[in-house]
N, C-alpha and C positions, 0 to 999 in steps of 0.2 A: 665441630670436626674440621677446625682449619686446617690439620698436616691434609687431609688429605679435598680441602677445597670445594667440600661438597654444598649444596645447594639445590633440595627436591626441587624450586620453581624451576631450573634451568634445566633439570634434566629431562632431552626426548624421551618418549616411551623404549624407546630402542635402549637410551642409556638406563632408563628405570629396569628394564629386563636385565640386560646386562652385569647390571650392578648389583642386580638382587635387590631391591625398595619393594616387592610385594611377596615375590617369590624367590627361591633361591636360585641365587647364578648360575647361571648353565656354564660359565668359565669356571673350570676346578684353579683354588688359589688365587681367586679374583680379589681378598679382601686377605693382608697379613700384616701384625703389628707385633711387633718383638718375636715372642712365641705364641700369639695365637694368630690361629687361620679363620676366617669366617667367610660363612654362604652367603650373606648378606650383609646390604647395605648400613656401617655401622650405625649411621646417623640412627636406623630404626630400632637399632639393639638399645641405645640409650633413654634409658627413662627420664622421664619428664622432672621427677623428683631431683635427680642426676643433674638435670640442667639447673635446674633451682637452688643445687648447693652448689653449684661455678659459679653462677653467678651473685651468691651471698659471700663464695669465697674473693668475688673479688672486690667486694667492698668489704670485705676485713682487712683484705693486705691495703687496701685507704685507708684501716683505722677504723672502721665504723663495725658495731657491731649490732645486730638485729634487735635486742631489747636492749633498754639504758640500763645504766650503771656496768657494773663487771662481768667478769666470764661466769661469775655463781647463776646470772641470773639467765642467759643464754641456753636456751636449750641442749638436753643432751646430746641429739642425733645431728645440732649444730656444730656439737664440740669436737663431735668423732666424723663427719665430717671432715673438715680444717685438718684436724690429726693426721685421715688418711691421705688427703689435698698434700699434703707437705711431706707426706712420707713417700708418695709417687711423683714429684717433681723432683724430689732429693735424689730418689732412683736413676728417675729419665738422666739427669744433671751428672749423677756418676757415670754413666752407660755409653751415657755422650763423650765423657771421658778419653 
């Protein structure tokens, strides 16, 4: 979550309330990114799986890819993955526009 800089070690209890990391934010609109709104802290909305293809996707864009040889042999929910990793950078990149 770097656009928005977060980091649960650093944050007070005050900021964890605030923020929504347990419960929802008692701030209406405390959490907005393009068109969605959220009650809570996004860091906790992201599954852990989520992290785990950011960070495989960024050792693709180095080339490397999680099993040798080619893309045949790469799993499938690796490939769709990457697909959608590139189809919402492409977005953000036009929007930024």
């Amino acid at each position: 979550m770097h656009k928005f800089k977060l980091d649960c070690h650093k944050c007070s209890d005050a900021q964890k309330s605030e923020r929504g990391c347990e419960t929802d934010s008692p701030i209406p609109g405390m959490w907005k990114l393009n068109d969605w709104e959220f009650t809570r802290c996004p860091r906790t909305l992201v599954e852990r799986k989520s992290v785990d293809y950011l960070s495989a996707y960024f050792f693709f864009i180095k080339g490397y890819l999680p099993n040798p040889d080619g893309w045949l042999d790469q799993p499938a929910k690796f490939v769709e993955a990457v697909i959608l990793i590139e189809r919402e950078i492409a977005r953000m990149k036009e929007s930024e526009e």
